[in-house]
C-alpha positions in Angstrom: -46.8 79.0 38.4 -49.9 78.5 40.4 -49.7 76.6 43.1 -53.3 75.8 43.8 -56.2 74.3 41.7 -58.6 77.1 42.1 -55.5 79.7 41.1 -55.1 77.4 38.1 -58.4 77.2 37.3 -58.7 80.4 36.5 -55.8 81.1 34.4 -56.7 78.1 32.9 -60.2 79.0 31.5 -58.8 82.4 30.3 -55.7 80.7 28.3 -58.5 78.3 27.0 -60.9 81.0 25.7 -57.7 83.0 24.1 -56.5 79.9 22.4 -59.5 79.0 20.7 -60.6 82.6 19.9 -56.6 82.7 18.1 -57.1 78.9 16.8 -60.7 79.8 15.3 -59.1 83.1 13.3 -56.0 82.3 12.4 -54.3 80.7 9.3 -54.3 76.8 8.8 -50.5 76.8 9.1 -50.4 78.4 12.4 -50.3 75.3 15.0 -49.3 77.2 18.1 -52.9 77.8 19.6 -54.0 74.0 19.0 -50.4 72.8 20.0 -50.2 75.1 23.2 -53.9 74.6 24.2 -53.7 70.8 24.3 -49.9 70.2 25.7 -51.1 73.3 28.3 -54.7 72.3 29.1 -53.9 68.4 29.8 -50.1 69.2 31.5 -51.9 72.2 33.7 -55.5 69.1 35.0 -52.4 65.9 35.1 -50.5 68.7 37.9 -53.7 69.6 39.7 -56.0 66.9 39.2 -54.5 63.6 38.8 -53.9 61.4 35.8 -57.3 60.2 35.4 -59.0 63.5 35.2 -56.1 64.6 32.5 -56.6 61.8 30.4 -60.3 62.7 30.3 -59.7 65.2 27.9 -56.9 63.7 26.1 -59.5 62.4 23.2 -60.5 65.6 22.2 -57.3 67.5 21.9 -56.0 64.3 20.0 -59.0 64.4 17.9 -58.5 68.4 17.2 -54.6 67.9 16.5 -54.9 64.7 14.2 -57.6 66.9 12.0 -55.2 70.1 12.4 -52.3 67.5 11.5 -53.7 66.5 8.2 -54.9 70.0 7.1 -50.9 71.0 7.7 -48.9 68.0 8.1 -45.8 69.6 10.5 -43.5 67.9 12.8 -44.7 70.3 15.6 -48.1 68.6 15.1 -46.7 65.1 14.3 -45.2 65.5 18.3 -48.2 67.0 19.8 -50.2 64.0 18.8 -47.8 61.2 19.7 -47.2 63.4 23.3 -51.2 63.5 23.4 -52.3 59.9 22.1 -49.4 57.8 24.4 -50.5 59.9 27.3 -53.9 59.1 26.5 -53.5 55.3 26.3 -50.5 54.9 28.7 -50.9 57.7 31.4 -47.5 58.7 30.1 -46.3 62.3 30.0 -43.1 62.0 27.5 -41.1 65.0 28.0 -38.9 63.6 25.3 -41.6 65.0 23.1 -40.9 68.5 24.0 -40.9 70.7 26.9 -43.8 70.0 30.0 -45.6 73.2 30.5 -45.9 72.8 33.7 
């Protein structure tokens, strides 16, 4: 709901620092925080700061949700990567693959 980058930012590093604190402690099974984190993170930097900058990070959150992906195959996780890896490589963001955050 911000409607400024420096609003955002904030919010932005404190949802990051919750999400990985809850990714880091909680069971293998439990895809939310890895799921939510990467959709959010990249949706919330494509809004405020361009493509470019948004697929700048795409790698790593494609990276963390293929190795979360084969620890607990899911289809929740099966989306999250195809949403993160054809953004990544096309600039696309497929809403088809489930709801935009932003």
């Amino acid at each position: 709901m911000a409607s400024s980058w420096d609003e955002a930012e904030v919010l932005l590093v404190e949802a990051i620092d919750t999400l990985r604190t809850l990714n880091g402690t909680s069971d293998v099974e439990d895809t939310y925080p890895i799921v939510t984190l990467s959709e959010g993170h990249i949706s919330i930097v494509r809004k405020f700061r361009g493509v470019e900058a948004a697929q700048e990070i795409t790698q790593q959150y494609a990276n963390e949700l293929f190795v979360a992906h084969k620890k607990h195959p899911n289809n929740r996780l099966e989306t999250a990567v195809q949403k993160v890896v054809t953004f990544g490589t096309s600039g696309v963001w497929n809403k088809s693959y489930g709801p935009d955050i932003v």
